[in-house]
gemmi code that builds the backbone of each chain (N, CA, C; Angstrom):
import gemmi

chains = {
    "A": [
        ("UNK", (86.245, 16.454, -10.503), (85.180, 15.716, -9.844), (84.844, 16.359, -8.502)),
        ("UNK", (84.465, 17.402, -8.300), (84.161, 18.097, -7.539), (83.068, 18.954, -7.539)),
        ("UNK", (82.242, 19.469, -6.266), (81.041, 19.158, -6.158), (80.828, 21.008, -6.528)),
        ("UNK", (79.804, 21.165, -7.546), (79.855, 22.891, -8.008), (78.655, 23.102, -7.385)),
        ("UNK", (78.393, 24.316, -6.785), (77.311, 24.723, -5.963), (76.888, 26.256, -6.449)),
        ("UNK", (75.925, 26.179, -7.387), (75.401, 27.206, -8.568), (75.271, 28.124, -7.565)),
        ("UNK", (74.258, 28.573, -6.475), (74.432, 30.007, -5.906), (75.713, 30.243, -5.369)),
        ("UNK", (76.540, 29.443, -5.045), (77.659, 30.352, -4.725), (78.442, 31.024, -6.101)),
        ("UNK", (78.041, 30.225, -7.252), (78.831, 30.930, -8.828), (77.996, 32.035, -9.011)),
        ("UNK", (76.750, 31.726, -8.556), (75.924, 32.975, -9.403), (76.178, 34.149, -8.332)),
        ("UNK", (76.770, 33.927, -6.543), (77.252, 35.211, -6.389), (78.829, 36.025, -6.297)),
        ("UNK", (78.990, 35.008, -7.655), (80.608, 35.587, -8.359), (80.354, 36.627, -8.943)),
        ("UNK", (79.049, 36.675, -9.654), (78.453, 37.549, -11.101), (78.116, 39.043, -10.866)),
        ("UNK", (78.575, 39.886, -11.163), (78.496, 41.190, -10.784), (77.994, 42.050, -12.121)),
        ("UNK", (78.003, 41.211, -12.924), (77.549, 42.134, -14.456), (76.283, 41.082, -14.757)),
        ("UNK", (75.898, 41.882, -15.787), (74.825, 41.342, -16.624), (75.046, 40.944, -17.887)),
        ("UNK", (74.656, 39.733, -18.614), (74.825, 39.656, -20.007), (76.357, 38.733, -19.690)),
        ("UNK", (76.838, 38.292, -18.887), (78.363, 37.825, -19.363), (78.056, 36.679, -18.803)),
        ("UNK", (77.960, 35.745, -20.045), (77.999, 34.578, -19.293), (79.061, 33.631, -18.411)),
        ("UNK", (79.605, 33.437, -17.662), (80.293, 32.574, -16.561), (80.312, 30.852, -17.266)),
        ("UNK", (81.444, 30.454, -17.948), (81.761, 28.781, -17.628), (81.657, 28.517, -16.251)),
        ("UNK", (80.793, 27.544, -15.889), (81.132, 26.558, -14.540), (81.589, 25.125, -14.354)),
        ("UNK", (81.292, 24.591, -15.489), (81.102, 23.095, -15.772), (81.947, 22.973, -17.745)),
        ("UNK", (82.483, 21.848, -17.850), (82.624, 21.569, -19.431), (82.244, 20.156, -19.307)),
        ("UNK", (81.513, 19.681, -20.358), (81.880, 18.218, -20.280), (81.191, 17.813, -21.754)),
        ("UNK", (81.902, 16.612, -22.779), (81.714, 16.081, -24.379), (81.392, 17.564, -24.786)),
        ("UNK", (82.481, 18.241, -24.734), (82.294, 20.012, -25.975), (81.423, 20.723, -25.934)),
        ("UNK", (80.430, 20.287, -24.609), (79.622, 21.507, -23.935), (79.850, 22.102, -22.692)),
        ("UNK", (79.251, 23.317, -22.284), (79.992, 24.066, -21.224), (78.741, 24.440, -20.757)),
        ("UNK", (78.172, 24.218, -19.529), (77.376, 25.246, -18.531), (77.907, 26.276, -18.491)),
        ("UNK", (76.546, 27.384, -18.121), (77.216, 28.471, -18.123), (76.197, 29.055, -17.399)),
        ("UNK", (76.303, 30.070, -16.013), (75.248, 30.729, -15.234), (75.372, 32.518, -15.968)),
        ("UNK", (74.262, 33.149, -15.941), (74.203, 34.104, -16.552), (73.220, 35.324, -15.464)),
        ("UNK", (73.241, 36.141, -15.186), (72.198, 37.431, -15.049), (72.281, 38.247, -15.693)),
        ("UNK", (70.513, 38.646, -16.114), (69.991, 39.459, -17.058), (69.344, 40.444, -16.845)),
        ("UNK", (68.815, 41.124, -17.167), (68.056, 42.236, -17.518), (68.051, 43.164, -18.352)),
        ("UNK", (66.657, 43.663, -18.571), (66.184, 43.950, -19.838), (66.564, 43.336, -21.232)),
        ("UNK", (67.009, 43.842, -22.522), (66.786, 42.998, -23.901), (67.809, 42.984, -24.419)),
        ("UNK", (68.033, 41.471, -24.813), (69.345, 41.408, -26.022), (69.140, 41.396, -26.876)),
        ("UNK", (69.980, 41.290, -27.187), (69.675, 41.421, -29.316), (68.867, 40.162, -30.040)),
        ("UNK", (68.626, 40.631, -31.220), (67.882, 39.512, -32.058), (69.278, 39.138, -32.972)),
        ("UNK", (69.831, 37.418, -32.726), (70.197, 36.618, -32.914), (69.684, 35.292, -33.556)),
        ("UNK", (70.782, 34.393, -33.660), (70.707, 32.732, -33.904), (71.885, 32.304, -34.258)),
        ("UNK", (71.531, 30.998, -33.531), (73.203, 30.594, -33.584), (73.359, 29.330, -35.078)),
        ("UNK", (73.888, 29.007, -35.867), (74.199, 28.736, -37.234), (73.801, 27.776, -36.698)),
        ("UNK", (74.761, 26.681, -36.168), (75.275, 25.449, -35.951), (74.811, 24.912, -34.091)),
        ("UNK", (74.459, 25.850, -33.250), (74.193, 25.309, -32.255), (72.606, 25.510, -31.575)),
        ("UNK", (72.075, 24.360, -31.146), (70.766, 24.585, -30.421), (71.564, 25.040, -28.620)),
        ("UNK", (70.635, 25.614, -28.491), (70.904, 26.445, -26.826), (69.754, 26.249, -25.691)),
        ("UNK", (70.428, 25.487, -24.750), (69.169, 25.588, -23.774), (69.357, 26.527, -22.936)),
        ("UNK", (68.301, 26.799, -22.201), (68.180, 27.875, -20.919), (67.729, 27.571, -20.208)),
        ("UNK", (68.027, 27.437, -18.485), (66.967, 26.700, -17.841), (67.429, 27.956, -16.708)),
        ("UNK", (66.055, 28.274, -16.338), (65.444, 29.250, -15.503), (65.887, 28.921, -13.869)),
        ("UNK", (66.842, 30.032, -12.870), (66.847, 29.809, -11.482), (66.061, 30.639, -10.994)),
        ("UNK", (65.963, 31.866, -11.864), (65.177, 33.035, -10.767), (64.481, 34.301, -11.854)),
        ("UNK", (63.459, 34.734, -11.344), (62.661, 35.228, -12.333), (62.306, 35.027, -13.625)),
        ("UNK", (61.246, 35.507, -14.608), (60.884, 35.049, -15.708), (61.110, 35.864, -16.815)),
        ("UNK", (61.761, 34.736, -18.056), (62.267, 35.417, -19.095), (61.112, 35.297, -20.269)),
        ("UNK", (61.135, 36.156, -21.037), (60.454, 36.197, -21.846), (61.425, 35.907, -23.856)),
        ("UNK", (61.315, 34.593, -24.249), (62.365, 34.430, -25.269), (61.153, 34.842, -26.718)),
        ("UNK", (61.587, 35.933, -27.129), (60.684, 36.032, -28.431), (61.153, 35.424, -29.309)),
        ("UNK", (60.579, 34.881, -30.436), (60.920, 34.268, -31.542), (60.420, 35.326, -32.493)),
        ("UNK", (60.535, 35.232, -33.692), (60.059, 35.975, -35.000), (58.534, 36.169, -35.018)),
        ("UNK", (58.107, 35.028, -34.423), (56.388, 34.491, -34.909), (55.577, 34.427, -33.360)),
        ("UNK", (56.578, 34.437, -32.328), (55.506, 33.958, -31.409), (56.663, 34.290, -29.930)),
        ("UNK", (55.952, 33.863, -28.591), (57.443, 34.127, -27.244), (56.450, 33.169, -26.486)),
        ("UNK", (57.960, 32.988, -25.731), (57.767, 31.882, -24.692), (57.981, 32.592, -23.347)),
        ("UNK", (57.437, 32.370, -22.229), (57.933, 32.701, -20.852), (58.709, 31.098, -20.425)),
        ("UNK", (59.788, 31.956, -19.356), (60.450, 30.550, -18.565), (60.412, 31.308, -17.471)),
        ("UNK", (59.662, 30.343, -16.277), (60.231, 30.757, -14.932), (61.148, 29.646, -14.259)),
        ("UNK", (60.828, 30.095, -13.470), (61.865, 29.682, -12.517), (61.668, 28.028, -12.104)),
        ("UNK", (62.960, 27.056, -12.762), (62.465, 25.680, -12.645), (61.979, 25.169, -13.927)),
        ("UNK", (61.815, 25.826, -15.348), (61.423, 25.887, -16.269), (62.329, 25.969, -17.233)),
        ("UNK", (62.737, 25.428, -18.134), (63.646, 25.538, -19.723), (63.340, 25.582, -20.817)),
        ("UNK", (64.178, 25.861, -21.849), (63.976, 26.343, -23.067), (64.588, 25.705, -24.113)),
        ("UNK", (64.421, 24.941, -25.017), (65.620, 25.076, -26.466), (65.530, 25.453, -27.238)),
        ("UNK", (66.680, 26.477, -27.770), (65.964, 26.891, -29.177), (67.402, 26.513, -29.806)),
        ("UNK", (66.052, 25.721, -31.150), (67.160, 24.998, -32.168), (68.048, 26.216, -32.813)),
        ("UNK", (69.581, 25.245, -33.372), (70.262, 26.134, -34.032), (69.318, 26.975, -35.340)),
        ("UNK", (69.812, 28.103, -35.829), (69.189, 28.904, -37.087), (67.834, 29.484, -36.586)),
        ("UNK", (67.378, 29.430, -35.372), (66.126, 30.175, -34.979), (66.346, 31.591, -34.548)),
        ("UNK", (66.355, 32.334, -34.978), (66.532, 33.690, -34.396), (65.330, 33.956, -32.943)),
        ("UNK", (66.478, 34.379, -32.045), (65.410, 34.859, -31.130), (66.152, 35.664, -30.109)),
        ("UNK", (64.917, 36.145, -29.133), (65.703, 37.647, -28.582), (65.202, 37.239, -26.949)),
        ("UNK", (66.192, 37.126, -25.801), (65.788, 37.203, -24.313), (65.681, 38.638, -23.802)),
        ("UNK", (64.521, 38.327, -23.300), (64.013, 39.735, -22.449), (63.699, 39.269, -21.107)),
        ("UNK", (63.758, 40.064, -20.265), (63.958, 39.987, -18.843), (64.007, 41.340, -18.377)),
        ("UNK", (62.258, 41.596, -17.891), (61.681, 42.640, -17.025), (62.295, 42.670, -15.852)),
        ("UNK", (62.687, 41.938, -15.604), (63.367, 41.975, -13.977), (64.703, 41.213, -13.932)),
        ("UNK", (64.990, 41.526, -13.072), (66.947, 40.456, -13.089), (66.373, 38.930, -13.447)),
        ("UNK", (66.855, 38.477, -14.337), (66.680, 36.407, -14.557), (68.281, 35.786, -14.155)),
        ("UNK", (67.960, 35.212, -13.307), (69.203, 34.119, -13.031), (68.698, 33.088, -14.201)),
        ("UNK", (69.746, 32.363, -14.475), (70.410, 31.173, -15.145), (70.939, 30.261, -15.807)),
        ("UNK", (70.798, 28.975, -16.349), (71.915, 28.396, -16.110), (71.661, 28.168, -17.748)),
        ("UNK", (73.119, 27.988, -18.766), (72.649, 27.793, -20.179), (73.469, 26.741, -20.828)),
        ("UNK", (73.118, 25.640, -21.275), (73.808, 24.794, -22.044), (74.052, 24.628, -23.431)),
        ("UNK", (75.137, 24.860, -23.575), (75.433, 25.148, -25.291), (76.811, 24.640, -25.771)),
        ("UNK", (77.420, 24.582, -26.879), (78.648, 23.778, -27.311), (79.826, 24.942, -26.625)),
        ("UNK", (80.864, 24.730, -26.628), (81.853, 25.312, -26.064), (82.383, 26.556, -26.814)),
        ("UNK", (81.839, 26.300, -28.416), (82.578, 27.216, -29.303), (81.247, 27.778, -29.963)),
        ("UNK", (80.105, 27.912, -29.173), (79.097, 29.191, -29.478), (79.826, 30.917, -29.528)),
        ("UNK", (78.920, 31.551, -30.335), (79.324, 32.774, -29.924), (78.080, 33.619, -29.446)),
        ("UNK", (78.240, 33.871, -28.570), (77.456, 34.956, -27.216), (76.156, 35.305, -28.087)),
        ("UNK", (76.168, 36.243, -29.345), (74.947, 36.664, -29.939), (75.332, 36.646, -31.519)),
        ("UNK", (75.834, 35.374, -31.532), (75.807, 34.679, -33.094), (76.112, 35.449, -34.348)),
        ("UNK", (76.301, 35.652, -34.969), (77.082, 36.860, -35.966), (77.013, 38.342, -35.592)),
        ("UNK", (75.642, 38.648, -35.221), (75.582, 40.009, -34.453), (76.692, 40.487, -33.280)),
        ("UNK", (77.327, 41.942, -33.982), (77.897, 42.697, -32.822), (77.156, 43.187, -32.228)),
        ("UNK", (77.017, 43.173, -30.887), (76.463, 44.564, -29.959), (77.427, 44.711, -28.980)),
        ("UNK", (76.740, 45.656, -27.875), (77.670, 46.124, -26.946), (77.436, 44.820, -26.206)),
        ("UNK", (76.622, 44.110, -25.824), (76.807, 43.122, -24.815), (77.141, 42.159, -25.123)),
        ("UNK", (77.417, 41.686, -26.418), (78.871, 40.775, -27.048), (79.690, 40.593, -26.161)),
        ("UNK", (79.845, 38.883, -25.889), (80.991, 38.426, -25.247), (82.162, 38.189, -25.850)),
        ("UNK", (83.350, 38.258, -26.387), (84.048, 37.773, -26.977), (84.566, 36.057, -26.200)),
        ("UNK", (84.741, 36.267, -25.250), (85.511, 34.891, -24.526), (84.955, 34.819, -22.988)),
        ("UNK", (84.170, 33.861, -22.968), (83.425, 33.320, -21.314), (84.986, 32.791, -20.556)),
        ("UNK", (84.327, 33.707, -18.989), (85.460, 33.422, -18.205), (84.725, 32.471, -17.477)),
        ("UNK", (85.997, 31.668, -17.050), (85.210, 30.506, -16.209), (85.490, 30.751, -14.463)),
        ("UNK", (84.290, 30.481, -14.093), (84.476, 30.598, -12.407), (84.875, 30.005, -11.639)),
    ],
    "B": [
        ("UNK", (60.318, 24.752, -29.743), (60.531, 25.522, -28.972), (59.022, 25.716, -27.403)),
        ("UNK", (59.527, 24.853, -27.041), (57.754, 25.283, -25.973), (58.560, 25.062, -24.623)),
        ("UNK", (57.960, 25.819, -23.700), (58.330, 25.796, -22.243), (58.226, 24.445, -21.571)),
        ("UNK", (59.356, 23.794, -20.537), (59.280, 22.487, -19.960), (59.597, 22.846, -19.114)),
        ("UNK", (58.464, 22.343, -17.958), (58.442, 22.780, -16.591), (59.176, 21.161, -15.795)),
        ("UNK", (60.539, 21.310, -15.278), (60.941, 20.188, -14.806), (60.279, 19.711, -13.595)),
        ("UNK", (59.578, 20.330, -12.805), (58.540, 20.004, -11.264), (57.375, 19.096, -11.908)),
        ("UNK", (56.801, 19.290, -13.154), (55.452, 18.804, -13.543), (55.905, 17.805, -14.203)),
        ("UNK", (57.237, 17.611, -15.150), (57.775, 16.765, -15.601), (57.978, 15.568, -14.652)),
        ("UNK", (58.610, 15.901, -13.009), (59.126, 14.852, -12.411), (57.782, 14.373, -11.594)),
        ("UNK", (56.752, 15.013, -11.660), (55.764, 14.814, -10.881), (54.876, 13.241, -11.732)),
        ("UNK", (55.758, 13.114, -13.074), (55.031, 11.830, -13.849), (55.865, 10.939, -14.006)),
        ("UNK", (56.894, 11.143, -13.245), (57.711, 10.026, -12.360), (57.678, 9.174, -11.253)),
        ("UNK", (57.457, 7.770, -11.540), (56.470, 7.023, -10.337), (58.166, 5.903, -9.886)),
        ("UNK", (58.976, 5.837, -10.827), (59.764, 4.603, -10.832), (61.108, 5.464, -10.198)),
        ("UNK", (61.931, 4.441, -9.726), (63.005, 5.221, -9.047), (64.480, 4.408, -10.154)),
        ("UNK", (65.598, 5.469, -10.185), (66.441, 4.746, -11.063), (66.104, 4.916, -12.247)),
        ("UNK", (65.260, 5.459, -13.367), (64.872, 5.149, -14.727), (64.869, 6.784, -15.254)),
        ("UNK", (65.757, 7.167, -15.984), (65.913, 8.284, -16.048), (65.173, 8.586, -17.556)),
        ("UNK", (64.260, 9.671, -17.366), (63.346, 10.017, -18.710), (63.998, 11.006, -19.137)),
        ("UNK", (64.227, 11.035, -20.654), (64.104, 12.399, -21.501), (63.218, 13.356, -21.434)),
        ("UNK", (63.718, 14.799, -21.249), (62.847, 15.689, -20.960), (63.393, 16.748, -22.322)),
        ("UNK", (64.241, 16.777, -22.492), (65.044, 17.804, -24.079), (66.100, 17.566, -24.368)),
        ("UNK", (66.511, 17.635, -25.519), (67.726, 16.883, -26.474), (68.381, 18.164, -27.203)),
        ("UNK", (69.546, 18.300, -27.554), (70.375, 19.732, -27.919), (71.914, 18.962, -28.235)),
        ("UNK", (72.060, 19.579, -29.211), (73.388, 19.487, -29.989), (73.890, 17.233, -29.580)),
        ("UNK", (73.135, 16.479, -29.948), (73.408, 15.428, -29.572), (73.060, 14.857, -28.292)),
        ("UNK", (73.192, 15.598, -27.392), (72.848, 15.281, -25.561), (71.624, 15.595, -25.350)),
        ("UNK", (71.362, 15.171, -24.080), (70.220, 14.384, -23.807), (70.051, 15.365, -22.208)),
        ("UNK", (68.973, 16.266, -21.991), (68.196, 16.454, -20.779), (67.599, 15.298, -20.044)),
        ("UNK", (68.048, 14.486, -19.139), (67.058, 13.274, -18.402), (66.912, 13.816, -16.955)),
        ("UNK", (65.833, 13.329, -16.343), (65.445, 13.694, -15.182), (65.301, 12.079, -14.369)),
        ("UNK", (65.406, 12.222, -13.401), (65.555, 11.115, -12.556), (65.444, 11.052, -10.824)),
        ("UNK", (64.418, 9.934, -10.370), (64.340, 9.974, -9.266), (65.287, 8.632, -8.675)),
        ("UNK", (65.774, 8.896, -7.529), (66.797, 7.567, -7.246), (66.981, 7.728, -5.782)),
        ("UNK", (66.981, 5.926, -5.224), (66.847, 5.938, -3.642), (67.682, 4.858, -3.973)),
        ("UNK", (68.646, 4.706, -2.692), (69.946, 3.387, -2.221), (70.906, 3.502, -3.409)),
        ("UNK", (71.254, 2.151, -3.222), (72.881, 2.391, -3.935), (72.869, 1.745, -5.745)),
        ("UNK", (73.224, 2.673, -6.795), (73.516, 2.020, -7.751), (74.548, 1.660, -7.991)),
        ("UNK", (74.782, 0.730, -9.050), (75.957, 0.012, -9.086), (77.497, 0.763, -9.531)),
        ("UNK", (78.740, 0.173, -9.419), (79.844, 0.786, -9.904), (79.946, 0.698, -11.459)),
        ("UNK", (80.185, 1.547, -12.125), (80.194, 1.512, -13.217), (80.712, 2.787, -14.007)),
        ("UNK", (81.595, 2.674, -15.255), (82.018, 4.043, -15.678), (81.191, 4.201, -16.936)),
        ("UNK", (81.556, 5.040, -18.267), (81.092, 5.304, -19.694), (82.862, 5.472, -20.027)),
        ("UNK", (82.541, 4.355, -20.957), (83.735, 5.083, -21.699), (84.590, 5.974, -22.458)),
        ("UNK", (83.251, 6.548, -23.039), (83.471, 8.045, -23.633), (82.667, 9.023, -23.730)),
        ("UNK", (82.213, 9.221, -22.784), (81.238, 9.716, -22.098), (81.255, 10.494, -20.808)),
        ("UNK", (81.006, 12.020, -20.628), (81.084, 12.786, -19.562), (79.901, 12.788, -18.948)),
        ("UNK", (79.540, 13.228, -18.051), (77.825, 13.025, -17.702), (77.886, 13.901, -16.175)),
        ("UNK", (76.966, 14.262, -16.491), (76.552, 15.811, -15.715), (75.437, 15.553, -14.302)),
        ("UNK", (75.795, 15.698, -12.972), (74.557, 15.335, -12.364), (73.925, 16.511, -11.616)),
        ("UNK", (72.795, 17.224, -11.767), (72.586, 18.373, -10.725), (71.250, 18.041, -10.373)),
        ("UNK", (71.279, 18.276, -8.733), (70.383, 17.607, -8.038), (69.549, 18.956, -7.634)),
        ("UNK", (68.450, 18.185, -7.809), (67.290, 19.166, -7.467), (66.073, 19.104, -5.589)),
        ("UNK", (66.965, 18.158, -5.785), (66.204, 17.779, -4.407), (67.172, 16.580, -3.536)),
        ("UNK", (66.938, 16.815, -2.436), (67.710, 15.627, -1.781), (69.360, 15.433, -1.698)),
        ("UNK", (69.980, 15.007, -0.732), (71.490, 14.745, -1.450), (72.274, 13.512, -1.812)),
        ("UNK", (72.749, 13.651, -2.277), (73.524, 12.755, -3.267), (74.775, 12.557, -3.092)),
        ("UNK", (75.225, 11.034, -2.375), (76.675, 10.791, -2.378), (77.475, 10.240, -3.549)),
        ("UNK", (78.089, 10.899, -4.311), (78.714, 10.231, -5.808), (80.290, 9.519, -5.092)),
        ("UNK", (80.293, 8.145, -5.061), (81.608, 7.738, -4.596), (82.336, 7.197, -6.024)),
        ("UNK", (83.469, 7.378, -5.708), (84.415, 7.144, -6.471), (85.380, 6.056, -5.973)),
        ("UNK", (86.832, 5.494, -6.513), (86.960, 4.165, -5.907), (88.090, 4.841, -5.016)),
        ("UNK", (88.573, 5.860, -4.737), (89.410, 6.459, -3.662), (88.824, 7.638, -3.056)),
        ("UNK", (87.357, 8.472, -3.235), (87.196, 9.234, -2.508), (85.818, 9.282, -2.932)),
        ("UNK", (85.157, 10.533, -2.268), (83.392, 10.870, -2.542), (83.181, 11.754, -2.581)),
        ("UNK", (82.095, 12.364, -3.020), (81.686, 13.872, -2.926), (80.337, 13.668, -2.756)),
        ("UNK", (79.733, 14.421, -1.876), (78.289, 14.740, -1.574), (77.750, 16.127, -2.364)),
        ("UNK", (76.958, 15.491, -3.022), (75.733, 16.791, -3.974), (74.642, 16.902, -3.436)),
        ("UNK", (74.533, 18.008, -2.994), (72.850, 18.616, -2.389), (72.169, 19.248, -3.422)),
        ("UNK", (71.124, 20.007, -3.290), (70.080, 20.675, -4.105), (70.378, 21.970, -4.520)),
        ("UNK", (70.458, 22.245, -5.788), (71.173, 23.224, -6.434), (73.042, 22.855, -6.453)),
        ("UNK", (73.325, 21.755, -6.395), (74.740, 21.509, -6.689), (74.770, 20.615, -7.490)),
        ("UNK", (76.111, 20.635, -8.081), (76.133, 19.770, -9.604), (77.673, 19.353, -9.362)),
        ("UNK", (77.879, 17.770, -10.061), (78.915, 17.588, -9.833), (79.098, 16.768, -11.153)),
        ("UNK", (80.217, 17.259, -12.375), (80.676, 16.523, -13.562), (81.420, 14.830, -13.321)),
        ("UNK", (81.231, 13.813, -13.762), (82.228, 12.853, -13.539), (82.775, 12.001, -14.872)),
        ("UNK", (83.554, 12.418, -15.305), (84.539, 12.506, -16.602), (84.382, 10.756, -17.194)),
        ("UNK", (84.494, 10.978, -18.399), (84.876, 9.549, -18.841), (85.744, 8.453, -18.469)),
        ("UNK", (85.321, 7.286, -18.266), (86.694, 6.087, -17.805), (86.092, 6.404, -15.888)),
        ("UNK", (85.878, 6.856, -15.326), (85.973, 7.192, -13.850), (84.797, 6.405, -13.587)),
        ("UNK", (85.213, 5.875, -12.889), (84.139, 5.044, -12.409), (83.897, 5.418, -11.115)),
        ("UNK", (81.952, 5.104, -10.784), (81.794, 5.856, -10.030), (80.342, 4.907, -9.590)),
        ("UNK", (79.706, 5.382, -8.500), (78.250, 4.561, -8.150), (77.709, 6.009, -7.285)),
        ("UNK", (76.646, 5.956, -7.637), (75.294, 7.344, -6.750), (75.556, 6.276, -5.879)),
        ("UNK", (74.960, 7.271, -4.794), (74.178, 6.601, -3.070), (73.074, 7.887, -3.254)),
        ("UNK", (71.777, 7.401, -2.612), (70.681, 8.279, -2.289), (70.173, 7.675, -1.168)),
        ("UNK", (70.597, 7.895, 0.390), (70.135, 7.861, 1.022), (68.216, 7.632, 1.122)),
        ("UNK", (68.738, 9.048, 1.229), (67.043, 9.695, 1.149), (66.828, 9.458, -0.574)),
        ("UNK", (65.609, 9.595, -0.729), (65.223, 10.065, -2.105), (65.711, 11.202, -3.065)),
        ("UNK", (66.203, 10.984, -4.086), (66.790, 12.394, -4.339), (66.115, 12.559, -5.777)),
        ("UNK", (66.040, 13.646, -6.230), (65.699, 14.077, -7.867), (66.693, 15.209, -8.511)),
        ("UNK", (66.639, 14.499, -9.595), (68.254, 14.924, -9.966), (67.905, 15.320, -11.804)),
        ("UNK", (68.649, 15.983, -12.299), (68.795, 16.221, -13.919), (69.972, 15.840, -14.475)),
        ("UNK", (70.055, 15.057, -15.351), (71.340, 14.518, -16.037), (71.187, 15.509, -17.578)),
        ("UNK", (72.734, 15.668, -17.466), (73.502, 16.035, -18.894), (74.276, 15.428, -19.577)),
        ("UNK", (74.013, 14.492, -20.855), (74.819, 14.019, -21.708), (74.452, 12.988, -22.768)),
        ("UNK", (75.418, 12.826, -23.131), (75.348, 12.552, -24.701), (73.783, 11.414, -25.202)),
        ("UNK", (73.372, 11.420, -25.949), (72.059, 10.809, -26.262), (72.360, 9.434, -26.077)),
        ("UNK", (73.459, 8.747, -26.746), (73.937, 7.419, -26.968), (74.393, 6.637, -25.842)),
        ("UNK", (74.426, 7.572, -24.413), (75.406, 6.947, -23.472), (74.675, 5.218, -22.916)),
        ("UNK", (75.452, 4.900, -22.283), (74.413, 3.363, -21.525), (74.200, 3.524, -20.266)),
        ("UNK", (73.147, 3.374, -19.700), (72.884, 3.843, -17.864), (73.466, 3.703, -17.334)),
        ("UNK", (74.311, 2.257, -17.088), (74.991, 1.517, -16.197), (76.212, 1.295, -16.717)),
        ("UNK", (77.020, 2.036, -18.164), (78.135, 1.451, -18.870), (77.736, 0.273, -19.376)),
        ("UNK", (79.252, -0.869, -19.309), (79.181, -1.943, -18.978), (78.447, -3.289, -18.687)),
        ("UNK", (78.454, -2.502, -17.476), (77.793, -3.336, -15.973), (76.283, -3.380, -16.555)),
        ("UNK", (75.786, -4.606, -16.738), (74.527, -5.088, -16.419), (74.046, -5.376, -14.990)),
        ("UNK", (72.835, -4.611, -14.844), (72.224, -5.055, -13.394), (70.938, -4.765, -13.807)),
        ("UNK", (70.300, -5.088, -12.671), (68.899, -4.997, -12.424), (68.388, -3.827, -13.082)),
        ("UNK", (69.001, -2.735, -12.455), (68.608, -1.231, -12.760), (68.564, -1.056, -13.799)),
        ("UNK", (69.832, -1.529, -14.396), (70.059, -0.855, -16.102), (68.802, -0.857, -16.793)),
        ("UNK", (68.605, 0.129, -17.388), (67.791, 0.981, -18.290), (68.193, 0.911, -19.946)),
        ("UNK", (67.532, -0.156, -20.620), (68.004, -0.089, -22.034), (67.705, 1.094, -23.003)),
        ("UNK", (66.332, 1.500, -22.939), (66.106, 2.643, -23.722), (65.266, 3.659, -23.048)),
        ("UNK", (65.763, 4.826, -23.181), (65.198, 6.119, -22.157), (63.738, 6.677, -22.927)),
        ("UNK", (62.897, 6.814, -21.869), (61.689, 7.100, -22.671), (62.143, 8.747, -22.673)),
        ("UNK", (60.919, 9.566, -23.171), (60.704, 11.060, -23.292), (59.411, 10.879, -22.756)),
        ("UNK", (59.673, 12.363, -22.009), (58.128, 12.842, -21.625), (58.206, 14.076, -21.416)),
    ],
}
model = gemmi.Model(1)
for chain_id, residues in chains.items():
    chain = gemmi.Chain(chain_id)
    for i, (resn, *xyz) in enumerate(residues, 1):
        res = gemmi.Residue()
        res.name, res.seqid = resn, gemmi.SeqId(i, " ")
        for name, pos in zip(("N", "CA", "C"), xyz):
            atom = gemmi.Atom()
            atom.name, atom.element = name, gemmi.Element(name[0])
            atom.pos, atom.b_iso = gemmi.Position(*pos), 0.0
            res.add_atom(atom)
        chain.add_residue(res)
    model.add_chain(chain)
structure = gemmi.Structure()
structure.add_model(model)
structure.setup_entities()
């Protein structure tokens, strides 16, 4: 019960692509993230994923169509939707998802998380 | 999947205390909420619930201590813990958790909120 103060987590973050636990609570986990440029084309089976935007604008493609999020702005994309975050410029933030997601959903790549460290 | 801008969202917020659905994911519930003075003591019984404030600060007391949440800080307060906001000032805030929870627990009051709209 103690009070978490997101820019000071987000200047824990020294990589890109790794998402950071900050928060858990009922089998979901916040998680602060910085990005840039493109991840892979994914979907997660069993979990919908939000994204909610601190700093610059992401661009989330879907198969059929893309969304921008800026800053102050969120996203969900239901479980089984394949889709890909892009980020022209560094994107701060913050992502809510079940505890036992995996980073880019059956897909290996190099920016595969195996296990979020928490801050 | 469509972009939700939480500033334009809270901007169709006229009532203080009445927390609206803004997006729903894996069971839980995105609510947004404006809140001034003191709500009542009250816990969830099985129920975690997430508060990050977007504006204004926020005293979360507890029945042996407190924590103050400002803008861009977030503070979890676990199931069974009982707890009451203070908002001085006006504050606007985003809640995380479960769809089913009850506003107030328990505790019936004035405030309590039976069913959360969406917008």
């Amino acid at each position: 019960m103690k009070t978490i103060n997101v820019k000071e987590k987000l200047s824990l973050i020294h990589d890109l692509w790794k998402p950071k636990v900050i928060a858990e609570l009922n089998g979901q986990q916040v998680k602060i993230s910085k990005v840039k440029g493109e991840f892979v084309w994914h979907d997660h089976k069993d979990e919908d994923e939000l994204f909610f935007i601190l700093k610059g604008t992401m661009i989330m493609e879907f198969r059929d169509k893309k969304a921008e999020v800026g800053p102050g702005e969120l996203i969900v994309v239901p479980k089984g939707v394949e889709h890909r975050p892009i980020a022209k410029e560094e994107v701060w933030m913050m992502l809510f998802e079940p505890q036992n997601i995996k980073h880019s959903g059956d897909v290996i790549s190099d920016l595969t998380v195996d296990k979020y460290e928490k801050i």
